[in-house]
N, C-alpha and C positions, 0 to 999 in steps of 0.2 A: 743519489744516483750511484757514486762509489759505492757503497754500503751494499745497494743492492745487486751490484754489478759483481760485490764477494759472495753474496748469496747463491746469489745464482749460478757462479762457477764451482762452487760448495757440491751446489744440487746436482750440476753434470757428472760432477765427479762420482759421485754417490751412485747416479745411475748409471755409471760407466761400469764403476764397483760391483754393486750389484750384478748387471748382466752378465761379468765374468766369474762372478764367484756362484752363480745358479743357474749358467751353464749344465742342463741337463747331460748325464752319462749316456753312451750307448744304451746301456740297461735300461732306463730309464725310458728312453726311444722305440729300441728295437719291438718288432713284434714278436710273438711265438706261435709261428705257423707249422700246418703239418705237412704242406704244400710246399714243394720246393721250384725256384725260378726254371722255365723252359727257354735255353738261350742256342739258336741258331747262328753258327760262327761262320763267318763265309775264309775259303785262304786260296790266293791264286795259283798257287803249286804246293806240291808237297812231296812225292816221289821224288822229284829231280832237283830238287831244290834242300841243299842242308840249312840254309835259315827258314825256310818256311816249316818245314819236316822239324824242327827243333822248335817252331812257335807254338806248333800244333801242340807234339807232344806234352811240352810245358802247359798248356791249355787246359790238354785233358786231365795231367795233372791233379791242377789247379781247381777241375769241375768236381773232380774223386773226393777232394780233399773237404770243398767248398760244400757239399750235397746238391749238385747243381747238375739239371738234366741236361747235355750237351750233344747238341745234333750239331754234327762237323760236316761241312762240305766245302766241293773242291771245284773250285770254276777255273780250270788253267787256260794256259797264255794262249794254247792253238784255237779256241773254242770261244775265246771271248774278243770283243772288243767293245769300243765306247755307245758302239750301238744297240749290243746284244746285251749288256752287262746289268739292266737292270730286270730287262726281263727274263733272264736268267733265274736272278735273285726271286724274282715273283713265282715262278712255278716251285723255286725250292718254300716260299713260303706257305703255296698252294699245298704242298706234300708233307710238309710240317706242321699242322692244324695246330693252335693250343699255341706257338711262341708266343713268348711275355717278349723277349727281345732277341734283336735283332742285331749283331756284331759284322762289320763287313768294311775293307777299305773303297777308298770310292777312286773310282776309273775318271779321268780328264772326260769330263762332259758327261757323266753321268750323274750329279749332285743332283741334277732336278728331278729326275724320275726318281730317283730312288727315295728323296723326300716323299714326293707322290704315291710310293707305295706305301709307306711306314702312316699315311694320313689312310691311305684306300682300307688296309687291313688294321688298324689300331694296334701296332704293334712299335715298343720302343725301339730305337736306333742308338748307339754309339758305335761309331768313325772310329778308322785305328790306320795308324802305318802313316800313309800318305801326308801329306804336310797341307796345313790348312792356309794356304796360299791366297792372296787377294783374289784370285777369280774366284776361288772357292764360297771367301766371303762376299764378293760381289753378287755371286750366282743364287746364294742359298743364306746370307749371315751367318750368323753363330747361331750353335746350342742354344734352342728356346724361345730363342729372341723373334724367328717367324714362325718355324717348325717344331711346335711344341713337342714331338715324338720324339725327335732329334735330341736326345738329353747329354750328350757329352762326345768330345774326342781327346786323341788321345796321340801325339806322333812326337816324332826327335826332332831334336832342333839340326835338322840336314844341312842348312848353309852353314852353321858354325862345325858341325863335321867336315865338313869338306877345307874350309879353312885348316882343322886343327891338325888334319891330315896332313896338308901342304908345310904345315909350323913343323910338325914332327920331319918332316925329309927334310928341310932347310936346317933344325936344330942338327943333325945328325951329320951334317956337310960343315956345320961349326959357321956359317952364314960365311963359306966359301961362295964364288960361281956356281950353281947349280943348275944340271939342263934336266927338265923333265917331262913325261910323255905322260898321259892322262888316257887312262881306257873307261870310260862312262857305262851309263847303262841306257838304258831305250830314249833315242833324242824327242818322243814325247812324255816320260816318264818325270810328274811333279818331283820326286826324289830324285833323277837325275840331274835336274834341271837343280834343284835347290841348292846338291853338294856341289854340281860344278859353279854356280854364282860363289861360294865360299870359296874356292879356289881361286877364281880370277880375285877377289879382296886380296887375299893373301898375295899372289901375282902385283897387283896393283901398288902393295906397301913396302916391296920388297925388293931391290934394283938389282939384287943379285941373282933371283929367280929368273928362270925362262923356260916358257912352256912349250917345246918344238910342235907339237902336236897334240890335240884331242880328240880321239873316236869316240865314236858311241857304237852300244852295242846293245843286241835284243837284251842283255843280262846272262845270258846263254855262256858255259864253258867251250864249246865248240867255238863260237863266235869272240869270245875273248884270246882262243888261242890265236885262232886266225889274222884278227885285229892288231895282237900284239906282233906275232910274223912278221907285217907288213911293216910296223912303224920300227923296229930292229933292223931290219934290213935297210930300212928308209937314212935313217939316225945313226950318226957317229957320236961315241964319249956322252951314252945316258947315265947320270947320273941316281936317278931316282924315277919308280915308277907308280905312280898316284892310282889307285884304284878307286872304284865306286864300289865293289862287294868285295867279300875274300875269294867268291867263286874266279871274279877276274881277275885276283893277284895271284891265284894257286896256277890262272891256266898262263898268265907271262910266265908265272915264271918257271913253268915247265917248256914253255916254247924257247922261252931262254936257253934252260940246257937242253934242249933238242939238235938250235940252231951254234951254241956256244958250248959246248961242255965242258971245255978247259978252263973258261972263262968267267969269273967269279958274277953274280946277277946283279945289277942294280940296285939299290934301298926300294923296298918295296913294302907299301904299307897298305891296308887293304880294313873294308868296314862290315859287318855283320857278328864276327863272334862264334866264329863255327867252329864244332869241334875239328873239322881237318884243316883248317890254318893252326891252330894250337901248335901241330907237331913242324910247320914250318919255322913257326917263333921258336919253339925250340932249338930246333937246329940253325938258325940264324941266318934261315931264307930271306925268310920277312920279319923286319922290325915290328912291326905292331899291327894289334886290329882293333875297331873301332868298336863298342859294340852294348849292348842290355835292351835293346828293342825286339830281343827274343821274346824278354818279359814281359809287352806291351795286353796280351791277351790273359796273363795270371793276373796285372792288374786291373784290370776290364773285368774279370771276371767277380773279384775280389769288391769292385766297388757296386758290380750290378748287385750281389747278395745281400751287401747292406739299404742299396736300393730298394730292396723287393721286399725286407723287411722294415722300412720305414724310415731309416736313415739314408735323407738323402745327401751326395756330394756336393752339391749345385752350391752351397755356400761356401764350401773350403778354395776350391777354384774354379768357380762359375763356367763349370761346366769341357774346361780344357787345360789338356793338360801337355804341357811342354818342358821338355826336358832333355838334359845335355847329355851324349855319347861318351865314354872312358873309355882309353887305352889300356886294353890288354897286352903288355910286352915280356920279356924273358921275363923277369922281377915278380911278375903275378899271374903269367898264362895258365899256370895249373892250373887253376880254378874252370879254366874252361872245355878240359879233359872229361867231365860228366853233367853238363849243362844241361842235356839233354833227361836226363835224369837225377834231377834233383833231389837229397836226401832230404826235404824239410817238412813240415807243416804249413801248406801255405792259409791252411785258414786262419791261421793268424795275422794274416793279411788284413782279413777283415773288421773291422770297432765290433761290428753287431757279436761277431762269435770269439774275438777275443775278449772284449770288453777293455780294449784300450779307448782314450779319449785323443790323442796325440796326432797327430796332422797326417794322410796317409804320404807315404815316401815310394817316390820313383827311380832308384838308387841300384841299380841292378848289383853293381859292385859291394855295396852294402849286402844285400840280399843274402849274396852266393857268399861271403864274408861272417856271416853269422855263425 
């Protein structure tokens, strides 16, 4: 029984061996089509919005680069809600004849229709942005698992941003007393809701923190100036001001010097990645911004072409993809001075057209670093 019991671990080994060492290449996989993928992108703003307006562009990029036919559209915030949101989406499919796929974040209570269309027109989906939340998986599972069209998502890890945020003002106070005020983003927004649970952790581990106040806000500049007005006036001796975008740390902390000019602004730390915080870090408005989910639609786009050519993701990370926010602070904000126009090749993003074998990487900071 010994004897056989070496054998046989012999044999596993062997066929362990083998399936890594004959592991087929891209090349090897990929197909050589004259056809190129039809992928409709859905983005909730873009005009008014510099993270959105910077995902896009990166996008199209990424479609130029990629040979990837890209019909972009724009379902913004006055014109949608959870009830209009899928059918939305269906007329722009109706007007888009021919999508192979289907890109779009998904609205609180809209996961079930929007499954429903992607089954009604045979047309694939992959999720982006939004965070794949237990309703979400309650409502709809995972990638595959009910919703065969459904082939991947793809979001940050929002509650550990919102902590890391909180760690960064704390770190920066040298884990003095710290009194801090919180400007959010839409109170039913699954990303708002995600980074402020990371906050209260941080709150909860932390006896010297204290959070006077948390608004929420539409995500709006107008509505973050406003919001911050009120909790300034409210609050003596703030220490630090916790944002949920950079839109809402640019509009504190211009209400700051509106309301204070002589008076130096609180730590303010803010998440998105946009080129107009850059020049705040710079000048040492604002300590840091959070940020590489600009690049959530270059790599969507990057893993649909190897998709469509044969190579599919579903094995490397079944289908989701999650991945941690870096701090952009004085030390490395250049890099986020031309984001928006990226000098690179991003089809090299891709196995099938670079002809790498090596795991794909969601590293924004890498990316822009090459």
């Amino acid at each position: 029984m010994e004897l056989c019991a070496k054998h046989l671990s012999i044999v596993l080994i062997l066929c362990l061996f083998s399936q890594a060492s004959f592991a087929k290449e891209p090349s090897q996989v990929c197909l050589k089509l004259s056809s190129i993928p039809v992928v409709t992108f859905i983005v909730p703003d873009y005009e008014n919005s510099p993270f959105w307006s910077t995902l896009g562009n990166l996008a199209i990029k990424a479609s130029e680069d990629l040979n990837i036919d890209l019909r972009f559209h724009l379902i913004p915030n006055e014109n949608r809600s959870r009830f209009n949101y899928a059918d939305k989406i269906e007329k722009i499919l109706i007007k888009n004849k021919g999508t192979d796929y289907l890109v779009a974040p998904f609205l609180t209570g809209s996961e079930k229709r929007i499954m429903a269309l992607t089954e009604k027109y045979g047309v694939n989906f992959l999720s982006y942005n939004s965070p794949l939340n237990t309703a979400v998986k309650e409502a709809i599972g995972l990638p595959r698992a009910i919703h065969l069209h459904w082939l991947g998502h793809i979001s940050p890890d929002d509650e550990q941003v919102g902590y890391d945020a909180a760690q960064l003002l704390a770190e920066q106070r040298q884990n003095k007393p710290t009194r801090l005020i919180a400007i959010n983003g839409g109170r039913h927004s699954a990303v708002a809701k995600m980074r402020f649970k990371g906050l209260r952790r941080k709150l909860a581990e932390d006896n010297q923190l204290t959070l006077l106040q948390g608004v929420n806000t539409d995500w709006s500049f107008a509505q973050g100036e406003d919001k911050a007005s009120q909790l300034f006036q409210r609050y003596q001796d703030i220490h630090g001001i916790w944002s949920a975008s950079d839109s809402l740390a640019i509009a504190s902390l211009q209400q700051w010097h509106n309301l204070f000019p002589d008076t130096p602004p609180p730590t303010i730390v803010g998440i998105d990645w946009t080129k107009e915080i850059a020049t705040h870090i710079k000048n040492n408005q604002v300590l840091a911004s959070f940020g590489g989910h600009v690049f959530e639609g270059v790599w969507l786009l990057a893993l649909i072409k190897d998709h469509y050519l044969g190579l599919d993701f579903f094995d490397e990370n079944k289908g989701i993809v999650n991945y941690r926010l870096r701090a952009a602070d004085k030390s490395n904000v250049g890099l986020l001075s031309n984001i928006g126009q990226i000098n690179k090749d991003l089809s090299l993003l891709s196995k099938c057209l670079s002809g790498k074998n090596s795991n794909y990487e969601f590293d924004a900071m890498a990316l822009m670093s090459q």
